[in-house]
VEXPA-760423 format. One record per residue (C-alpha): residue number from 1; x, y, z. Coordinates in nm, 3 decimals, always signed. Example, Ala and Ser with C-alpha at 12.3 -4.5 7.8 and 13.67 -1.06 7.14 Angstrom:
<node 1,<+1.230,-0.450,+0.780>>
<node 2,<+1.367,-0.106,+0.714>>
! end
This chain:
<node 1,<+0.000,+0.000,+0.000>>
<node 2,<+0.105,+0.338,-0.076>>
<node 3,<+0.142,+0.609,+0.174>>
<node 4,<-0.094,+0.855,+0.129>>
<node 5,<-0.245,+1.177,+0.212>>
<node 6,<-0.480,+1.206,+0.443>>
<node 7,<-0.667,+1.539,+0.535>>
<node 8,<-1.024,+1.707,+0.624>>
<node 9,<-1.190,+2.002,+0.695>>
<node 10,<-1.496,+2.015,+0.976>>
<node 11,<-1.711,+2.265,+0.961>>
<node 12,<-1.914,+2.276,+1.275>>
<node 13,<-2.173,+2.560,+1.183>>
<node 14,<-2.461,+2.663,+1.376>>
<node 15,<-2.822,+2.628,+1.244>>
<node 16,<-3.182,+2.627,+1.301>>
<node 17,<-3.461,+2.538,+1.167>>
<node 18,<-3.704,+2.773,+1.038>>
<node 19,<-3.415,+2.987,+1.097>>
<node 20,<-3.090,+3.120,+0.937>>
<node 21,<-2.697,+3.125,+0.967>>
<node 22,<-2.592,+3.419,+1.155>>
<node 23,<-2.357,+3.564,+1.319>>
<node 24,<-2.549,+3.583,+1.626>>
<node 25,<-2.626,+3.223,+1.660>>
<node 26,<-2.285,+3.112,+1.618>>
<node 27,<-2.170,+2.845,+1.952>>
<node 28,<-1.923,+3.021,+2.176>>
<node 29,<-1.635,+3.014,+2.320>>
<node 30,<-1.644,+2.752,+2.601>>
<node 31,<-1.953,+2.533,+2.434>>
<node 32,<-1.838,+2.138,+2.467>>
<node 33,<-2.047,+1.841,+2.355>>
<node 34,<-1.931,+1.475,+2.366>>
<node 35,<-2.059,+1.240,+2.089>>
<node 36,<-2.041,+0.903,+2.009>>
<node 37,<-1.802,+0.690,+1.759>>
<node 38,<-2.055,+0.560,+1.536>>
<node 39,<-2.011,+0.249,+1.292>>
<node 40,<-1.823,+0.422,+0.947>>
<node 41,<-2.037,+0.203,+0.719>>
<node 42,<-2.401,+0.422,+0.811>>
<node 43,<-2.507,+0.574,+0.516>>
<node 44,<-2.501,+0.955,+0.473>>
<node 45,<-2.873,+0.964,+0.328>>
<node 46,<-2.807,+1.200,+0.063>>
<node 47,<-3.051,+1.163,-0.130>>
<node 48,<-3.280,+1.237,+0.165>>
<node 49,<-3.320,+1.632,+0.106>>
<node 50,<-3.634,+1.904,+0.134>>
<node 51,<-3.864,+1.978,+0.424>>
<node 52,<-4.055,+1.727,+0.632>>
<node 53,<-3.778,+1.459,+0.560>>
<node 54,<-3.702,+1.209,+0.821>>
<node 55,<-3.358,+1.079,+0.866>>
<node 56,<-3.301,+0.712,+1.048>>
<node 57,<-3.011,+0.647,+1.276>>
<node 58,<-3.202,+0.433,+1.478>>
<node 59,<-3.019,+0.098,+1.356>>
<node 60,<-2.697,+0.275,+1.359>>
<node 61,<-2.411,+0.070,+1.578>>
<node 62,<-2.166,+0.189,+1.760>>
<node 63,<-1.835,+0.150,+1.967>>
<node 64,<-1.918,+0.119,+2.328>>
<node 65,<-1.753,+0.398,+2.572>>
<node 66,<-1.591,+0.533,+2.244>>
<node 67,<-1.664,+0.948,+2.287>>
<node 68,<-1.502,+1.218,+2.078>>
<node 69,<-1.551,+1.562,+2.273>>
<node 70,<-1.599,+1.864,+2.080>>
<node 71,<-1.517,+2.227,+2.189>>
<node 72,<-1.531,+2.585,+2.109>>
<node 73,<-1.223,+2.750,+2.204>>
<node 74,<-1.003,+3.056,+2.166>>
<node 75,<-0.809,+3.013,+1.876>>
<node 76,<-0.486,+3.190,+2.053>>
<node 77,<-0.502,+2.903,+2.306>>
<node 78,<-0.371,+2.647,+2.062>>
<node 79,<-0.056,+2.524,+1.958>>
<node 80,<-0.110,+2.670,+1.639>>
<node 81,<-0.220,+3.007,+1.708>>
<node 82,<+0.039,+3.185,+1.492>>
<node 83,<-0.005,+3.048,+1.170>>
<node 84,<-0.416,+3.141,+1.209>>
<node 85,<-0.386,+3.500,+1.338>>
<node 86,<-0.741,+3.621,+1.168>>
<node 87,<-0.926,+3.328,+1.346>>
<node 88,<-1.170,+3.405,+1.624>>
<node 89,<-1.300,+3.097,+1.703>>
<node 90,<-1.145,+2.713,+1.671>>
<node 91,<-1.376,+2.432,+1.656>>
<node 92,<-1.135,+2.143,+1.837>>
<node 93,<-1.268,+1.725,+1.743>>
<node 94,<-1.059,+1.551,+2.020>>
<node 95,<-0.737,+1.385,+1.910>>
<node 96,<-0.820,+1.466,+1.545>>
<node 97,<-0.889,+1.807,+1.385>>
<node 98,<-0.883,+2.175,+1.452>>
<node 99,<-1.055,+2.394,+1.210>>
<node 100,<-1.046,+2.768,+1.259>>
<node 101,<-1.326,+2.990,+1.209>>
<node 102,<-1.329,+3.403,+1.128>>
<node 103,<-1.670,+3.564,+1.135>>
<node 104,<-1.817,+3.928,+1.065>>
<node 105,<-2.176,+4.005,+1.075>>
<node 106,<-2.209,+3.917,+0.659>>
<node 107,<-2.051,+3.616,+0.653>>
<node 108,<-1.756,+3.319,+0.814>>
<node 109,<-1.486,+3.206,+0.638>>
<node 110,<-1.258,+2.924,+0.753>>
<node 111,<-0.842,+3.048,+0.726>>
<node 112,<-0.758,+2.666,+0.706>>
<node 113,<-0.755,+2.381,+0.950>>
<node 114,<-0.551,+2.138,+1.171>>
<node 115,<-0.529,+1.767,+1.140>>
<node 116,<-0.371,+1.422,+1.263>>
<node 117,<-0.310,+1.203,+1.041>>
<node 118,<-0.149,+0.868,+1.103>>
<node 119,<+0.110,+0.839,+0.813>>
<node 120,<+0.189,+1.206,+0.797>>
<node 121,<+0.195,+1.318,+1.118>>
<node 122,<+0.026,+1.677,+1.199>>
<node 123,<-0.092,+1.787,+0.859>>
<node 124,<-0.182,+2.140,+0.842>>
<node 125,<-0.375,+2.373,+0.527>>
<node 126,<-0.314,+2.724,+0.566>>
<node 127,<-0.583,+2.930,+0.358>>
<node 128,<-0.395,+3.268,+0.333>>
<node 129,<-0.417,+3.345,-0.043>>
<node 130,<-0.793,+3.301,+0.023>>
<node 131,<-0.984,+3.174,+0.277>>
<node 132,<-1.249,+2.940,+0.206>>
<node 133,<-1.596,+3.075,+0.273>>
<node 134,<-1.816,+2.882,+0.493>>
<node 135,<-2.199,+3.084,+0.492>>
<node 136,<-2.308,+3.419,+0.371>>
<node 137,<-2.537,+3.577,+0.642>>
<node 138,<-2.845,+3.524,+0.665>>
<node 139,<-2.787,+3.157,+0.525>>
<node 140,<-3.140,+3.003,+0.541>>
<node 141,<-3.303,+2.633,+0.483>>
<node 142,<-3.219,+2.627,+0.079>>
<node 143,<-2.960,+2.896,+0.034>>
<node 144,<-2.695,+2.774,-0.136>>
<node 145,<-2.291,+2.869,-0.207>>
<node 146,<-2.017,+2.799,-0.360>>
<node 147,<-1.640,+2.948,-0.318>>
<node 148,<-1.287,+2.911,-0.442>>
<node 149,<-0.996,+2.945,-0.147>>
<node 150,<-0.603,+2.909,-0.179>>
<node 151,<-0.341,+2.854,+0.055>>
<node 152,<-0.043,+2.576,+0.120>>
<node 153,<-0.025,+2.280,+0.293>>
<node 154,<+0.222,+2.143,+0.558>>
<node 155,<+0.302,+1.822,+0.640>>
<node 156,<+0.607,+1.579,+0.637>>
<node 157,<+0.670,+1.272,+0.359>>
<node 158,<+0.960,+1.017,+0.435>>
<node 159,<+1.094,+1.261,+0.717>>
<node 160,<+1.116,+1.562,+0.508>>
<node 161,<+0.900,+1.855,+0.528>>
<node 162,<+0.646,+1.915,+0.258>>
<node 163,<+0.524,+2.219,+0.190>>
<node 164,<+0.298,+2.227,-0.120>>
<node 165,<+0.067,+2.500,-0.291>>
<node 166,<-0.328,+2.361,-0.254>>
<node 167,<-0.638,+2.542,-0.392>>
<node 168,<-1.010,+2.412,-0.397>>
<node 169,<-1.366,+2.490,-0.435>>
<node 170,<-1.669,+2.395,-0.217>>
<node 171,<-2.056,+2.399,-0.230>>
<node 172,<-2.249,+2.431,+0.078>>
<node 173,<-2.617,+2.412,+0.155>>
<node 174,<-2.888,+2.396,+0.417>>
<node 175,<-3.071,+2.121,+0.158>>
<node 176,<-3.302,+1.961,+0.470>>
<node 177,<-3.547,+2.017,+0.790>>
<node 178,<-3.721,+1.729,+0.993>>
<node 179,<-3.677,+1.461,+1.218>>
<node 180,<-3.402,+1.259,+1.309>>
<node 181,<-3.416,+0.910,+1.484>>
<node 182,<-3.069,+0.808,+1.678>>
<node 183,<-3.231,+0.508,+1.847>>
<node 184,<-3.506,+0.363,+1.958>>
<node 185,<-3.608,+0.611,+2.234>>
<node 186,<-3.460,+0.928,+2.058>>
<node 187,<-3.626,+1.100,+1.822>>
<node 188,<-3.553,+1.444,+1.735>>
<node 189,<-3.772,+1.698,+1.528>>
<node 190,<-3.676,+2.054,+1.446>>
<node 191,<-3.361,+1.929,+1.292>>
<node 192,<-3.206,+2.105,+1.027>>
<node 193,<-2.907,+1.968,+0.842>>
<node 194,<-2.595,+2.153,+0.649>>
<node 195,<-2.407,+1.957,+0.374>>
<node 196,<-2.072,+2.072,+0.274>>
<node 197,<-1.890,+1.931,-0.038>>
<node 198,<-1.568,+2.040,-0.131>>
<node 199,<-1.272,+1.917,-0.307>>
<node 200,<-0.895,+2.055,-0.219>>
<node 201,<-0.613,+2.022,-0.495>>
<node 202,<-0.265,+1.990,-0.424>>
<node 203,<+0.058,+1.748,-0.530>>
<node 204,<+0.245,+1.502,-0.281>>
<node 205,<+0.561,+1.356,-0.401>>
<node 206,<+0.581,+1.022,-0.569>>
<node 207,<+0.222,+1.031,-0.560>>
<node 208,<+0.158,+1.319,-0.774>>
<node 209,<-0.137,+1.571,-0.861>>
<node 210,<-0.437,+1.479,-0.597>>
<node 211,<-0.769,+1.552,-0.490>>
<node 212,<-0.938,+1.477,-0.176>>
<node 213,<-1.298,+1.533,-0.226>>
<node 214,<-1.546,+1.559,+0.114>>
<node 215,<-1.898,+1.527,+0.171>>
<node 216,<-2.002,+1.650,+0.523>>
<node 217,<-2.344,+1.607,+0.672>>
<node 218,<-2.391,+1.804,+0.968>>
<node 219,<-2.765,+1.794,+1.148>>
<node 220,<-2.866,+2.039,+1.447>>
<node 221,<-3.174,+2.105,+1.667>>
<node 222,<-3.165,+2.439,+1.805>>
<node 223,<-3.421,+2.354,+2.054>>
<node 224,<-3.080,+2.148,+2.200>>
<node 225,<-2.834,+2.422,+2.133>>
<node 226,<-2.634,+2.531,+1.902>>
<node 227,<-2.345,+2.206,+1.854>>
<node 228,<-2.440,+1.937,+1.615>>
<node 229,<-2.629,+1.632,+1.753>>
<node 230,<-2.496,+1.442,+1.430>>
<node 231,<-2.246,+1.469,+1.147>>
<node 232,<-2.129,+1.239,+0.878>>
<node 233,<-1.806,+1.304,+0.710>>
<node 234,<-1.637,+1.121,+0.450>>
<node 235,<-1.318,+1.194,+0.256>>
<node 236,<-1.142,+1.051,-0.014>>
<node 237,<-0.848,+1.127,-0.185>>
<node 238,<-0.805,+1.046,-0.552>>
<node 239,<-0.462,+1.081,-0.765>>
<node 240,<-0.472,+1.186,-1.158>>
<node 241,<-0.583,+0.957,-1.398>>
<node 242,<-0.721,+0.733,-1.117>>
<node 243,<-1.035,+0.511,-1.101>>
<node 244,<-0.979,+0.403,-0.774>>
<node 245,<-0.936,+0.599,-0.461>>
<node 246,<-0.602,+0.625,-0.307>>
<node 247,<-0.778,+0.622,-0.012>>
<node 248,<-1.113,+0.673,+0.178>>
<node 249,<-1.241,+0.700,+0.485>>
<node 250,<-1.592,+0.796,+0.701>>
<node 251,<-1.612,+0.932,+1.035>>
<node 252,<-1.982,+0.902,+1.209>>
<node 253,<-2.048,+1.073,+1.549>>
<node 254,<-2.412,+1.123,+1.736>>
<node 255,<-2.478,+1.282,+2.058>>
<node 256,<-2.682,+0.952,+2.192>>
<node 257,<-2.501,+0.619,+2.239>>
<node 258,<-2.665,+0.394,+1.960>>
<node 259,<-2.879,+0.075,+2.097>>
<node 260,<-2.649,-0.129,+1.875>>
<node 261,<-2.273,-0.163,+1.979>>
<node 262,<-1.964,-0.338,+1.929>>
<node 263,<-1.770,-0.394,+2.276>>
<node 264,<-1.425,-0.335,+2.304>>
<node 265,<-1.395,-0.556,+2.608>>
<node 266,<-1.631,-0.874,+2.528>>
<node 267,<-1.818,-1.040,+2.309>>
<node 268,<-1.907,-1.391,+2.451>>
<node 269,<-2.037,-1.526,+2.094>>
<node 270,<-1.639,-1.475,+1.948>>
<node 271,<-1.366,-1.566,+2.153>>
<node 272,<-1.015,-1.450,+1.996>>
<node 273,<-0.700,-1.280,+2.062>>
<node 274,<-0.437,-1.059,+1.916>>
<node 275,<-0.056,-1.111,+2.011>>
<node 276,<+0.212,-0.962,+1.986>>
<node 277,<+0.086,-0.619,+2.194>>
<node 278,<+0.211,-0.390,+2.136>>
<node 279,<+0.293,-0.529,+1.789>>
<node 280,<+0.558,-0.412,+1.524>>
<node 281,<+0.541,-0.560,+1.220>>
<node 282,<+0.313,-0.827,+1.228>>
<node 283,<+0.000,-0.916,+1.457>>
<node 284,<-0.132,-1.249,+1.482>>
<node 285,<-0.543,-1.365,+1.569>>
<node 286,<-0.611,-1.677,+1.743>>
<node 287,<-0.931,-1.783,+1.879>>
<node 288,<-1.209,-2.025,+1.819>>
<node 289,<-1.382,-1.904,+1.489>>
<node 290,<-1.303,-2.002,+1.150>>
<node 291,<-1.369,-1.771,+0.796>>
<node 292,<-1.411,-1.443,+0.956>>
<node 293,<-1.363,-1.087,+0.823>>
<node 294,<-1.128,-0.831,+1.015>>
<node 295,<-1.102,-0.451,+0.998>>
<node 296,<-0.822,-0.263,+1.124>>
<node 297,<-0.986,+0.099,+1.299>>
<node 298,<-0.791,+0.376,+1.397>>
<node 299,<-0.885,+0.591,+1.732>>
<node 300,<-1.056,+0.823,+1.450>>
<node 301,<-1.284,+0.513,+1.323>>
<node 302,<-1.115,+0.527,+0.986>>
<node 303,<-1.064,+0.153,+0.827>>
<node 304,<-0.754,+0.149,+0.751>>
<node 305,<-0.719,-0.215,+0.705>>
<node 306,<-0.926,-0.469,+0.569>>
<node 307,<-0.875,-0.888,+0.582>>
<node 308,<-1.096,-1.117,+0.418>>
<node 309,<-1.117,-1.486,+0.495>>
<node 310,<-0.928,-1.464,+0.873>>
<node 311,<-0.881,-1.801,+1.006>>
<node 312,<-0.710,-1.851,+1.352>>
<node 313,<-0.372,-1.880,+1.366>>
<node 314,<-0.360,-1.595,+1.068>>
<node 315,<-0.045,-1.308,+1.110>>
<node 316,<-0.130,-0.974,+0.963>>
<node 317,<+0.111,-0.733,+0.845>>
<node 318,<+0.145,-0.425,+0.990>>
<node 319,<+0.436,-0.235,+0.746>>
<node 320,<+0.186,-0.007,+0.586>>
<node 321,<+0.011,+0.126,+0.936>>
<node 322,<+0.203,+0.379,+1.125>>
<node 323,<+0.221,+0.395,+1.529>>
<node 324,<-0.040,+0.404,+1.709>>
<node 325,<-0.358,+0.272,+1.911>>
<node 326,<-0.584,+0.085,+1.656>>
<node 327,<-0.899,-0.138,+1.672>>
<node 328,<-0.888,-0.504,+1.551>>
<node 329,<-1.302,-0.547,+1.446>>
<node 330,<-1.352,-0.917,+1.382>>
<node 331,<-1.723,-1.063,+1.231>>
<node 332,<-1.820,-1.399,+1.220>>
<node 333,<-2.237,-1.440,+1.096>>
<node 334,<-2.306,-1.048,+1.150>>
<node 335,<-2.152,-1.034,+1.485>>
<node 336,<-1.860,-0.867,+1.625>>
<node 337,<-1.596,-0.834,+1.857>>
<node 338,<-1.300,-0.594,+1.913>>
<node 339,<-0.995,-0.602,+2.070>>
<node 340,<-0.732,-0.328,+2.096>>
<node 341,<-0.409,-0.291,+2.007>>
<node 342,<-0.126,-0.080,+1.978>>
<node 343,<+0.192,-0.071,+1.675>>
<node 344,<+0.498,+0.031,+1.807>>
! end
């Protein structure tokens, strides 16, 4: 496997329903709200657009105790301060992006973001030719925009720092309002949902020309408050001339635990272990089950491995994963069991 690129914007934005994008209803400084790791194979219903629409989570699964807090801060306050000096606000998704946010009373922009990425370390995309415009104010249920932004991105390849020119265009929209089930006792009506697509054009060496192209579905209730009570991102990253992606991943969150989950401590229908842990190269599963399929999770719920027909006693090699804490997902007959692990 190649080493790739991997990179994302999220845009937490504030909406309403029956309302607009302003200024004024933007979440603060201070405003926190945990959500839950949700399954990266729910679909993104996006086809699922215009008023009185229903949205179903309610089948959704999830990884138990897995929460990924997100907070409003003072962009001055993090590490990167300096290289965002017109934010005002950062929007921080624990242990894996930053995006910063600058707002007047006609519009927010975004002057880049912040991201961890396992193969490349901190990657981070500095808008300052052009920032990349978020809403226009008032931005009601069926406004629409699109925007061009420039800037470069930094990030390391093979140990050396990288520090290529990237430029992009996106499409936003308010394109929904109605309910949205989580699980079988949550319902939610009121909710309005934002869907940003946008596609970010830059060149990695060896790789080449690339684009990583993300869809971002973002649903609020302002009844609730002003953070999102669901979002569904997913990013891929394709090189010229490509059919295939490079590579792709989905990250699910929802503010109420799903009633479907996959422990990361027990599972009494599949008994198996990993070994060694922490591993280096290889990783080998052992336990009493026989033609199983295995994913390999990072702590962001990106796949970033995938193993058909597992047997016990099978090694797995680890070359093309970096360091890390990871999730080892095995299904046998639709159910599953995870155990942890770290590569050293």
């Amino acid at each position: 496997m190649k080493k790739k690129l991997l990179f994302a914007s999220l845009i937490m934005a504030s909406t309403s329903f029956g309302q607009g994008l302003t200024e004024a209803n933007e979440p603060i400084i201070g405003t926190t709200v945990d959500l839950f790791l949700c399954d990266s194979f729910a679909t993104n219903y996006a086809n699922v657009t215009g008023s009185g629409v229903t949205w179903d989570y309610s089948d959704i699964a999830g990884f138990q105790g897995q929460l990924r807090t997100l907070t409003v801060v003072d962009p001055t306050t993090t590490t990167n301060a300096a290289d965002f000096p017109s934010a005002t606000k950062a929007i921080v998704v624990e242990n894996f992006l930053t995006t910063y946010w600058s707002s007047t009373s006609t519009e927010r922009n975004s002057p880049g973001f912040v991201f961890n990425e396992p193969t490349f370390g901190e990657v981070k995309a500095i808008f300052n030719t052009d920032a990349q415009k978020l809403a226009n104010y008032e931005f009601a249920y069926n406004n629409e925009l699109t925007d061009v932004f420039a800037g470069s991105l930094y990030f390391s390849f093979s140990g050396l720092p990288q520090n290529p020119d990237a430029t992009g265009n996106s499409f936003s929209k308010i394109d929904g309002e109605g309910t949205l089930k989580l699980n079988a006792a949550t319902t939610l009506t009121g909710v309005i949902r934002c869907v940003t697509i946008d596609t970010l054009n830059s060149n990695v060496p060896i790789v080449g020309d690339i684009q990583l192209i993300r869809a971002q579905y973002e649903y609020y209730q302002l009844s609730a408050g002003n953070m999102p009570v669901f979002t569904h991102t997913t990013a891929k990253i394709v090189g010229t001339g490509s059919v295939d992606p490079l590579t792709e991943f989905t990250v699910v969150l929802s503010s109420v635990q799903p009633d479907n989950f996959v422990s990361v401590n027990e599972n009494e229908k599949i008994n198996f272990s990993v070994y060694p842990n922490p591993a280096k190269e290889s990783l080998t599963i052992k336990g009493d089950f026989n033609g199983a399929t295995a994913r390999i999770i990072d702590q962001t719920g990106k796949t970033v491995q995938t193993i058909e027909s597992v047997t016990s006693g099978m090694t797995v090699q680890l070359n093309d994963i970096q360091k890390g804490i990871y999730f080892l997902e095995l299904s046998v007959n639709g159910v599953s069991k995870v155990e942890k692990f770290s590569k050293n």
